[in-house]
N, C-alpha and C positions, 0 to 999 in steps of 0.2 A: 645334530650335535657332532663337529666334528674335533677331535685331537690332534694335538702335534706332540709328539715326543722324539728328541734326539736323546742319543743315549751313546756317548763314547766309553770301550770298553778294554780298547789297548791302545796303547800312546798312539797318537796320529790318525787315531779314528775312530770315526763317527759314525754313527749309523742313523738311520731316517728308517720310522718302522713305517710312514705314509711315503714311500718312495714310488714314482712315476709306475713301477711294478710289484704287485706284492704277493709272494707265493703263502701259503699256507704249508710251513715246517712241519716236517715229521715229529711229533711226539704225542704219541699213543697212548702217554700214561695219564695224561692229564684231564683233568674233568672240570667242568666249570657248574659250579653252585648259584645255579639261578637262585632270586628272591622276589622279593618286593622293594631290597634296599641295597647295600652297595657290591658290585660285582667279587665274586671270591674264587678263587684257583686252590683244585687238592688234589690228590696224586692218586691212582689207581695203585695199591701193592698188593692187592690177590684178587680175584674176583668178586668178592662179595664186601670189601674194607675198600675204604677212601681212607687216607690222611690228608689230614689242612689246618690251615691256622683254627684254634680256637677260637679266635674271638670272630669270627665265620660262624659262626650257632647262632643261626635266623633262623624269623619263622616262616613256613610255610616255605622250607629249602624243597628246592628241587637236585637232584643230580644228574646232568647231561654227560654223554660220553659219544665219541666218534665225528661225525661232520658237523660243525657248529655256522654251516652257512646258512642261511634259511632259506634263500630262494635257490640253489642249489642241491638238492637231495644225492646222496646218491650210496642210499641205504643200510649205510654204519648207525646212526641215529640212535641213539637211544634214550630215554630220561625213566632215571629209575627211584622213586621215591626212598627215606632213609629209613628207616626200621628200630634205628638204635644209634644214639651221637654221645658219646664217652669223653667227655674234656680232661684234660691230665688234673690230676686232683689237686696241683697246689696252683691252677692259673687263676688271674686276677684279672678285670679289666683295666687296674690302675699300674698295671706293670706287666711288660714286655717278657718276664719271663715266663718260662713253660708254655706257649704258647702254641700249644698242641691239642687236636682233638682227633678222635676215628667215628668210621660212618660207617653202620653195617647195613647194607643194600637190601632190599626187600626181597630181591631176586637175583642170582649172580649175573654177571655182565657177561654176553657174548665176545667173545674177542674177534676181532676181524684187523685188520691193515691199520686202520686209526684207531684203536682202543686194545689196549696188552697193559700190562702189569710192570711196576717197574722194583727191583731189588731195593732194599736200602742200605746203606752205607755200614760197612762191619770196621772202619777203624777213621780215625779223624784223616783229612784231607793236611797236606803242607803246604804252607804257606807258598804262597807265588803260583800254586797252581790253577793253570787257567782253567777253570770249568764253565759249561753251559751254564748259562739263563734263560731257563724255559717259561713261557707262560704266553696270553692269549691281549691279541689287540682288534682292533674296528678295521677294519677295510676302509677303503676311500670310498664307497658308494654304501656305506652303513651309516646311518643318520640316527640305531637307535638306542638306547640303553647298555644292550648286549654287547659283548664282545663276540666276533664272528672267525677268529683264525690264531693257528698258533705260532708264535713266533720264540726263536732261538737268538743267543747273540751268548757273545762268549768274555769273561773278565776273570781276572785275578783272584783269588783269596788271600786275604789280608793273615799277618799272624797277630795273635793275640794282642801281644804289647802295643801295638801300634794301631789295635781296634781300640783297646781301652784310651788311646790319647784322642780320639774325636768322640765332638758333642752327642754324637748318635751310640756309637759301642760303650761309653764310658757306665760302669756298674753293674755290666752284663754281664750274664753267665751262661754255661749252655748255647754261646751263640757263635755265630758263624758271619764275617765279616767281609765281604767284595766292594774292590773299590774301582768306582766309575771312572772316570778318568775327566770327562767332563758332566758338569754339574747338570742334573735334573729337575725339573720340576711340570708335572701333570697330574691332571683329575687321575683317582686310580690309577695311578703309576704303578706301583705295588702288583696290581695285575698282569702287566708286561716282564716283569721282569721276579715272577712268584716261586721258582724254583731254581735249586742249585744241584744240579747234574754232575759228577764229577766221577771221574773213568766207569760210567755208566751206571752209575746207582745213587739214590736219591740223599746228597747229603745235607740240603737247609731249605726251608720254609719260610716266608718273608711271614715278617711281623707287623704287619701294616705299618699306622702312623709312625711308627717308629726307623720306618725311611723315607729317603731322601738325601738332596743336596750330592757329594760324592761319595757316598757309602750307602751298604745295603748291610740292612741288620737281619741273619736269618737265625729261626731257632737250627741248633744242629743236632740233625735227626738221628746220627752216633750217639749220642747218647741218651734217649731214649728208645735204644731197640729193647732191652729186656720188657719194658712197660708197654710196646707196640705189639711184638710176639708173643707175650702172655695174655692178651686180651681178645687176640686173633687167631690165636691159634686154633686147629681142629679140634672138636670137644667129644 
């Protein structure tokens, strides 16, 4: 099973995440939620808490953290079963909002070089600012299900008014808005491009089906820190 994704993310360029070479990007905070059904990306914020899209609540979730190559080892690895998944209390599957859930690990995560914890965002991001798009893609010699590396690429934040006039932001709230520059479309796209990084702290979560084409819909993680930090904090 192989993917093509191009993904342009500032005027004049393009990116090819299956390019003749492909590194595996530095981000440590990210975790991938294995299943039995479609691949999901959620963010390491302390050791023992995942944040991710809600509608990511499968069964028999695993949580992986550190080197996600598999014939490659080279002893980050870890998969840590969940213990407790808290979906934000007014998410729906028939609507895009709230679109938030947290994972309390069975055991906390050893941190090493590819797995650390990432901040989350303490005030809305401004419009036009480029931030990261962190999230994980297949290798060209990966044929399987998994996603096996993590990739970065960098775009704009949209402002408000101008999310609500496209078909994807229109009646959103809580959300957070980057625009592609050139049009997308792939299986699990949503997975390459599952977080919005921005002056280094975690400010949106993709919403699944609800991107695509040149816009990305994220929930925005400003504001639900009070409801993130009350529920994780130390007791």
């Amino acid at each position: 099973m192989k993917f093509i994704f191009y993904l342009g993310v500032l005027a004049g360029t393009v990116f090819s995440t299956h390019a003749s070479v492909q590194k595996d990007d530095h981000a440590p905070y990210l975790v991938y939620l294995k299943s039995h059904f479609n691949p999901c990306v959620g963010v390491l914020i302390k050791n023992n808490w995942v944040l991710a899209p809600a509608h990511c609540y499968l069964p028999n979730l695993k949580v992986m953290l550190g080197n996600f190559r598999i014939r490659v080892r080279d002893g980050t690895e870890q998969t840590i079963n969940p213990i407790q998944i808290i979906r934000y209390w007014n998410y729906s599957h028939s609507a895009p909002q709230d679109d938030l859930m947290l994972i309390k690990l069975a055991k906390p995560a050893n941190f090493n070089n590819k797995v650390q914890p990432l901040s989350l965002a303490t005030s809305n991001v401004r419009p036009g600012t480029v931030c990261l798009l962190s999230g994980l893609d297949w290798s060209q010699d990966n044929n399987g299900r998994h996603p096996d590396l993590r990739q970065n690429l960098e775009a704009p934040v949209m402002s408000d008014k101008d999310c609500q006039k496209t078909e994807q932001g229109k009646s959103h709230r809580n959300s957070l808005c980057v625009k592609f520059v050139k049009v997308f479309s792939r299986i699990f796209g949503e997975v390459a491009v599952a977080t919005v990084i921005c002056k280094n702290k975690l400010q949106g979560i993709e919403v699944g089906h609800f991107m695509g084409g040149d816009v990305g819909i994220y929930t925005n993680v400003h504001k639900y820190t009070s409801w993130i930090e009350n529920i994780t904090k130390d007791k």
